[in-house]
N, C-alpha and C positions, 0 to 999 in steps of 0.2 A: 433469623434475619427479618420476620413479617414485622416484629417492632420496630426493628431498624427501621425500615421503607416506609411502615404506614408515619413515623415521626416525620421521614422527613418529607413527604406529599402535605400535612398537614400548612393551610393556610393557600393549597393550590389554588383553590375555589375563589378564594378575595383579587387574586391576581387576573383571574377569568376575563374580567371585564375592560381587564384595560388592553385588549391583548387585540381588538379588531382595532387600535389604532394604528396597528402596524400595516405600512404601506403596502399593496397587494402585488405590484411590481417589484418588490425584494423579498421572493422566500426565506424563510429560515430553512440553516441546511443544520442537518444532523449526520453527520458521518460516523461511525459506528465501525469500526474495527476489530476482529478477535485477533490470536496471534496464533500463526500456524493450523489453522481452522482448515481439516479436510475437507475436498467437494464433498464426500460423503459422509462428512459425520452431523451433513444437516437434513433434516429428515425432508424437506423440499425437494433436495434432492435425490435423498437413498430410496422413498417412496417404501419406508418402514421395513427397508432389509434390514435395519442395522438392531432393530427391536427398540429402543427406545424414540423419543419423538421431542422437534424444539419447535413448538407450538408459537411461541414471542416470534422465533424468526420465521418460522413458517408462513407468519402472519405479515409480514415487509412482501413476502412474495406475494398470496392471495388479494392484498389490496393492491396492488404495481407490478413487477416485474419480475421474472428469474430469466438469469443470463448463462446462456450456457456454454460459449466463448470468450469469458469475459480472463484477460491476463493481467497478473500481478508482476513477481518478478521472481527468481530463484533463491531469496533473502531476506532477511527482515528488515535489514538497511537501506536496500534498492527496494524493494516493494514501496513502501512507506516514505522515499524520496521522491519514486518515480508519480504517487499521489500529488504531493503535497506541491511540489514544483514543475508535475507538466512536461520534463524534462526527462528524457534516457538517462539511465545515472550513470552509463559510458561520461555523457557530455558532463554534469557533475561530480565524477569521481567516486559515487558512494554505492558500488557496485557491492563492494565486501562488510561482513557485519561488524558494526562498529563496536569496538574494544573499548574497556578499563584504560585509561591512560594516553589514549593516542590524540594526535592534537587534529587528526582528521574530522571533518565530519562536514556540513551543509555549509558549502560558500556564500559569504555576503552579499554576492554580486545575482543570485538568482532569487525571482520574488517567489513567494508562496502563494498558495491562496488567498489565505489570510491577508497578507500584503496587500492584495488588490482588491478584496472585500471591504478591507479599511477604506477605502477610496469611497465606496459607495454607499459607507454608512453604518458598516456590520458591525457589532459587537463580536470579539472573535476570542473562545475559550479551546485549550487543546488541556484532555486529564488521559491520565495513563503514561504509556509505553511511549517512550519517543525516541531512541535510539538513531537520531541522525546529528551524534556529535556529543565529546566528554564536556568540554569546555562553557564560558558563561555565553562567550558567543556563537552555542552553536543551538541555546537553550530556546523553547520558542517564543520566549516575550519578546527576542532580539529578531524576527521575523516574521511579525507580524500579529502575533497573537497578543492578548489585553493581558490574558491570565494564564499561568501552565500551574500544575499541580500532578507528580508522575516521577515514574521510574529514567532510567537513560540509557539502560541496555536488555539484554535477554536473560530470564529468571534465574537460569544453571553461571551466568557470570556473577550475579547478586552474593549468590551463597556458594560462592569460592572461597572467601578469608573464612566459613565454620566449618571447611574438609579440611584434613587432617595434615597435608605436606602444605597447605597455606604458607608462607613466610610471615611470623610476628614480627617481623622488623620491621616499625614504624615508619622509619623510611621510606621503607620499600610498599608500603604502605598507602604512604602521601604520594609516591609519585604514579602506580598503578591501581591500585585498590579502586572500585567501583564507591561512586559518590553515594550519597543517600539519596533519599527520593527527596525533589526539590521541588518549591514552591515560587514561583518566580512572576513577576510584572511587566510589565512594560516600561514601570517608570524605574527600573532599574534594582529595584530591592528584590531581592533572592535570599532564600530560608532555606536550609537542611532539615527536615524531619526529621531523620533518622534513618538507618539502612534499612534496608528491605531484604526483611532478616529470613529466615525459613518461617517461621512462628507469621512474620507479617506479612508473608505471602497467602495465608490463609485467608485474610481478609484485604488484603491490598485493592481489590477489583472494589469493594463497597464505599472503601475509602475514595476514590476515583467517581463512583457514579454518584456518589453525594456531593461533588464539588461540579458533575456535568450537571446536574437537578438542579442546584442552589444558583447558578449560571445561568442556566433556562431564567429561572424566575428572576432573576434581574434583569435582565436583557426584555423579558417583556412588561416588567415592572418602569422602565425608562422605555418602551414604544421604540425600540429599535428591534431591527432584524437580529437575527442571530447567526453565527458559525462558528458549531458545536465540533472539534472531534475527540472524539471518546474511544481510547487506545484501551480495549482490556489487554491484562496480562495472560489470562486462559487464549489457547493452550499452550503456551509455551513448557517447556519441560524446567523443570521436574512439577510434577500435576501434587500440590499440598493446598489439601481441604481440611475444613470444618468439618467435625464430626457431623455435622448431619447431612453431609452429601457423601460421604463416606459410603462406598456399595450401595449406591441410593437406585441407578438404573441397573443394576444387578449383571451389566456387561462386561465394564472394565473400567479402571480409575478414570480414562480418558473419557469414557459417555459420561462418567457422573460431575467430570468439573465443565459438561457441556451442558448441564444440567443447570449448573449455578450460572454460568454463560447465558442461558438462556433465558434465566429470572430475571439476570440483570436488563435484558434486551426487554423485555417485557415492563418493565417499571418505565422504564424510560420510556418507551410509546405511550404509556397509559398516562406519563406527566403531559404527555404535550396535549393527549387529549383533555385534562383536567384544568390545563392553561389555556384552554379551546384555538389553539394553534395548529392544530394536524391539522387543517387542510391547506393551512399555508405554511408547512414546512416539508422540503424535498428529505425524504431519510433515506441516507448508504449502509446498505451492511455488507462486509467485506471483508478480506484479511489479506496479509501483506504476501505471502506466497503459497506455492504446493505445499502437499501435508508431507509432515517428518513423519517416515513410516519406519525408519532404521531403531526409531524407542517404543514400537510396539511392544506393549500394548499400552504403553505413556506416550502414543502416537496417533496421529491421526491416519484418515483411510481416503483414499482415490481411487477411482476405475482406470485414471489410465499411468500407460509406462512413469517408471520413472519417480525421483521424490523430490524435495526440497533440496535443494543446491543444484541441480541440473536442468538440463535445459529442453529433457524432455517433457511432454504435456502435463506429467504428471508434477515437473517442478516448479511450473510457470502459470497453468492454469487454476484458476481459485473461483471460489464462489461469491456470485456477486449479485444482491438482491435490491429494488429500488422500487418506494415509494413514492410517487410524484404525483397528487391528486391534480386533476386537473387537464397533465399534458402524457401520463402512461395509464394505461385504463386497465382495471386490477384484473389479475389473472392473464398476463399478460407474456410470450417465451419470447424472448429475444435470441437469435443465432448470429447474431450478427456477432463479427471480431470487434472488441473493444478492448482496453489497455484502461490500468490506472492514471495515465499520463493524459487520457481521457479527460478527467474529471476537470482541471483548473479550466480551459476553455468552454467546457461544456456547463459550468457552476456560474463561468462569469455572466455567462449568455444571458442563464437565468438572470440574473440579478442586473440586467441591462447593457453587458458590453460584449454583444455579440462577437464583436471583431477585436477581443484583445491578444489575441495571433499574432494578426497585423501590428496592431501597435506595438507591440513587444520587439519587433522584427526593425522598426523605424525610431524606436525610443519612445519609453513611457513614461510618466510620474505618476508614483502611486505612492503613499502612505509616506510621502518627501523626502522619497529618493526617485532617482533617474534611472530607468531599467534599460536596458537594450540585451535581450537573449532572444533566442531559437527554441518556441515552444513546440517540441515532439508531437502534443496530443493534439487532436480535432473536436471541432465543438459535434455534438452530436444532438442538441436538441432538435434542429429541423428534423432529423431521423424520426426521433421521441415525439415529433408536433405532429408524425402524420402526413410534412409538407415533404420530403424525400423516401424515395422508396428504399434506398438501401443505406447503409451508416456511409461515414466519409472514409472508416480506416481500411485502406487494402493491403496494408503489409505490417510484420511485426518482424522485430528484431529479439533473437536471444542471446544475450549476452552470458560470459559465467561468470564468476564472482572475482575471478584475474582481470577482468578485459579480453576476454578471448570469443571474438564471433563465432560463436558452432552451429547458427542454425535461424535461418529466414522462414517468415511464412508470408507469403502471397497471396492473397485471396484463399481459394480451400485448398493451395499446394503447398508444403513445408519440405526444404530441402537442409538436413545437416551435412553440415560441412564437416562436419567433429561432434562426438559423443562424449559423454563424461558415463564410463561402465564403473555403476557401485554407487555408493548410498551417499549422504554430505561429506563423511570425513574420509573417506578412502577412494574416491571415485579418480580412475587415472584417463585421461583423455584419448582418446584414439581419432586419427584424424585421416580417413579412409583416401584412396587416389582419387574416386567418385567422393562424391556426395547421395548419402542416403536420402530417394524422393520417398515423399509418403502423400497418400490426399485425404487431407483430414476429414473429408464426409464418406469416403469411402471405409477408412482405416483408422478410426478417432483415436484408438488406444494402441498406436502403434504398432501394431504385433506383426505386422508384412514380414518386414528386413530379417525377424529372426524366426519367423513361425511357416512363411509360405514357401513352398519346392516351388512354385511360380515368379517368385520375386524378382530375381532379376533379368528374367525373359520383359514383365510387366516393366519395368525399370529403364530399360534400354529402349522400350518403346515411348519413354517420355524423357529423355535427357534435353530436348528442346526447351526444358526450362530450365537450362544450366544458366544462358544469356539475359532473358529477359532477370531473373531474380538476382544477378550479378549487376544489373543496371540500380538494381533497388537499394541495393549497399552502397554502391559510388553516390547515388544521391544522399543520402543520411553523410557520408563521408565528405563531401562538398562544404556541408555547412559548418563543418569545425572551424576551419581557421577564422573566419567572420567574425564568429559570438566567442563569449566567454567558456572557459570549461577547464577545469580541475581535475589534475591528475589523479588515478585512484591507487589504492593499496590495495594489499595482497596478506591472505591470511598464512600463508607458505609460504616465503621471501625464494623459494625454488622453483615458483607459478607465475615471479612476477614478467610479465608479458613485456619486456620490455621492447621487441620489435614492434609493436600496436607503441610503446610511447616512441620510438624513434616515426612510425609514421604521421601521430601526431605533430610532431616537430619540425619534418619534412613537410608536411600542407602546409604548416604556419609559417615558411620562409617562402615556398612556393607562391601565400598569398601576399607575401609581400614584394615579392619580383613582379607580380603583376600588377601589384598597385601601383610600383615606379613604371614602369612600362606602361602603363595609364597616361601619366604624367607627358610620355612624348607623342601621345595620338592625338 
């Protein structure tokens, strides 16, 4: 691969100089995603238990920030939606991972980042993994972004038609079969590649960073900002490598494709230094939920409860590293609770629209359409400036991948209402007469409820947060019938939650008895 990278860095240095025309008040942002990337299998945070070491990402943290409450989502579809739009994907629908075939995926009516970055000037590329929708309108030239180039769902869906009960009926084929990796515009033209075969999953990820590099260098070849995000495929299961990462960290196939994960993260900083960009570009690195520990050792590793699909910390919480010269001073630990739904408010800040909350909430134009949604996240840069002492978010919602609420956190108290007992695919819900309290600075890996003969002595002497965190639901719940929001699917047609959409149904007639009854005050 050193041929591959040093090819395409070649001509970095010409581009160097035009790159301080880029205005100082619009960052370029770099967002940087792995896929199913455990808290622990980045050495940041294992602090070299795991024996190997990812020195590129290591390095996002030593110059800026490691977070250690930072939450994704239980999914690759929600994580990745609840990013990009800012938005609980209760309120967009895209709770569950999105399928081969289904006409689900990211409604028209909610902007993206992208979306609102065009406003203010950005050049806006998405490569990689995109999985929020099969369809042409769900691809992200049609939401904002210039240019996509990438897959549209998770690797083990890819290489379904070369296992063996596949159906070769063509038909059946066109109507569910996973698309190839597309390449798509803005201005409406869209290319099939090709599928994203077993063989081209071996190099799929190089393919992808040679389209975020060549992006870079346009965007600062024409003196515009840029908004890069860069979805790898690693780790998604099934883990197929290149012979020469093959037994490379001598752990397990899953250290050695963090190995090539790694490399990649590492070309990619060292372009923007060679574009003499890093110090006016914010970079994310991140992934979309908890580690999948049920494919160990084709899995990833967490310290605490719980794995991907659930909603305990171990399904929800993910690692979340940030470079921001300038306004996060390197070597920096954030405790504070943050969410992916975080970023759109907290990106637009930077880029000069402190208050696009507010205007989202009253109606917006961006990128010429008309918005009007209920943005979930908080800007958080006054946090990051210094000028506030603690972040804005004091409560998180977990949803599972039905629509089913199991579990609030409050500032450092989390109360499940319902547990999901067992790993993504066989996990059955239990939904206790109490709700399990835990206090997440006390009890970070939840181990109370099932480890301690004190528990529910401890327990009983805090049920006084049954009310105040029952307030924190009705509020989230308040703002449905208002804004837009999209029903979600269900990967089990036997999970689907249907009394959560008849409650939906009931607010939205509720807010319109009161809109008439407006009418006679």
């Amino acid at each position: 691969m050193a041929n591959q990278l040093s090819k395409i860095a070649v001509g970095a240095g010409l581009l160097a100089a035009s790159s301080a025309a880029i205005a100082a008040d619009k960052p370029n942002i770099l967002a940087i995603f792995g896929d199913d990337i455990g808290y622990w299998n980045i050495s940041a945070y294992n602090q070299g238990m795991m024996s190997y070491k990812t020195p590129n990402i290591d390095r996002i943290a030593n110059e800026g920030a490691l977070f250690t409450d930072h939450y994704g989502q239980q999914s690759c579809t929600a994580g990745r939606a609840a990013f990009i739009t800012g938005e609980e994907p209760f309120r967009t629908g895209l709770l569950t991972i999105g399928m081969p075939g289904s006409d689900h995926g990211i409604p028209d009516w909610a902007p993206t980042i992208a979306d609102l970055l065009k406003e203010q000037g950005y050049m806006t590329g998405q490569f990689g993994k995109n999985h929020l929708g099969d369809q042409d309108k769900h691809l992200p030239t049609k939401h904002g972004f210039d240019e996509f180039f990438g897959n549209l769902y998770h690797l083990n869906a890819e290489e379904e038609p070369e296992t063996y009960y596949y159906p070769k009926d063509p038909e059946f084929r066109k109507n569910y079969g996973p698309r190839g990796v597309i390449k798509s515009y803005a201005d409406g033209k869209i290319e099939d590649t090709g599928p994203m075969t077993r063989k081209r999953m071996e190099h799929a990820d190089e393919e992808f960073l040679e389209s975020s590099l060549a992006f870079m260098e346009k965007a600062v070849k024409a003196d515009k900002p840029f908004f890069i995000w860069h979805n790898a495929t690693r780790m998604h299961v099934w883990t197929r490598l290149q012979e020469k990462y093959q037994g490379k960290s001598g752990v397990s196939i899953y250290a050695d494709g963090m190995l090539e994960h790694d490399d990649h993260v590492g070309v990619l900083l060292d372009k923007l230094d060679e574009l003499g960009v890093a110090d006016n570009t914010i970079v994310i690195y991140s992934t979309d939920n908890g580690a999948e520990t049920m494919t160990w050792p084709d899995g990833g590793a967490t310290p605490f409860h719980g794995e991907k699909g659930t909603t305990w910390e171990g399904g929800m919480r993910v690692p979340q590293l940030v470079r921001w010269p300038g306004v996060i001073k390197p070597g920096t630990k954030i405790n504070e609770m943050m969410a992916h739904q975080d970023w759109l408010p907290t990106l637009l800040a930077a880029a000069g629209v402190p208050d696009v909350k507010e205007k989202l909430a009253e109606g917006y134009k961006a990128n010429g359409k008309e918005w009007r949604v209920h943005l979930d996240g908080y800007n958080f840069m006054p946090y990051f400036e210094g000028k506030e002492e603690k972040g804005p978010r004091e409560s998180l919602l977990y949803f599972t991948s039905n629509g089913e609420l199991n579990a609030v956190r409050w500032n450092d108290w989390k109360l499940h209402f319902a547990t999901l007992e067992g790993n993504l695919s066989n996990a059955v819900r239990f939904a206790p007469n109490w709700p399990k309290i835990i206090h997440l600075r006390a009890d970070p890996f939840e181990k109370g409820p099932s480890e301690s003969q004190m528990y529910l002595r401890w327990m009983a002497d805090n049920m006084w947060l049954f009310v105040p965190v029952q307030d924190v639901v009705g509020e989230f719940f308040k703002t449905l019938p208002e804004y837009p929001m999209q029903r979600g699917t269900a990967m089990n047609p036997a999970s689907l939650n249907y009394d959560s959409l008849k409650m939906q149904e009931k607010l939205q007639q509720l807010d319109k008895v009161e809109q008439e009854i407006s009418k006679f005050k």
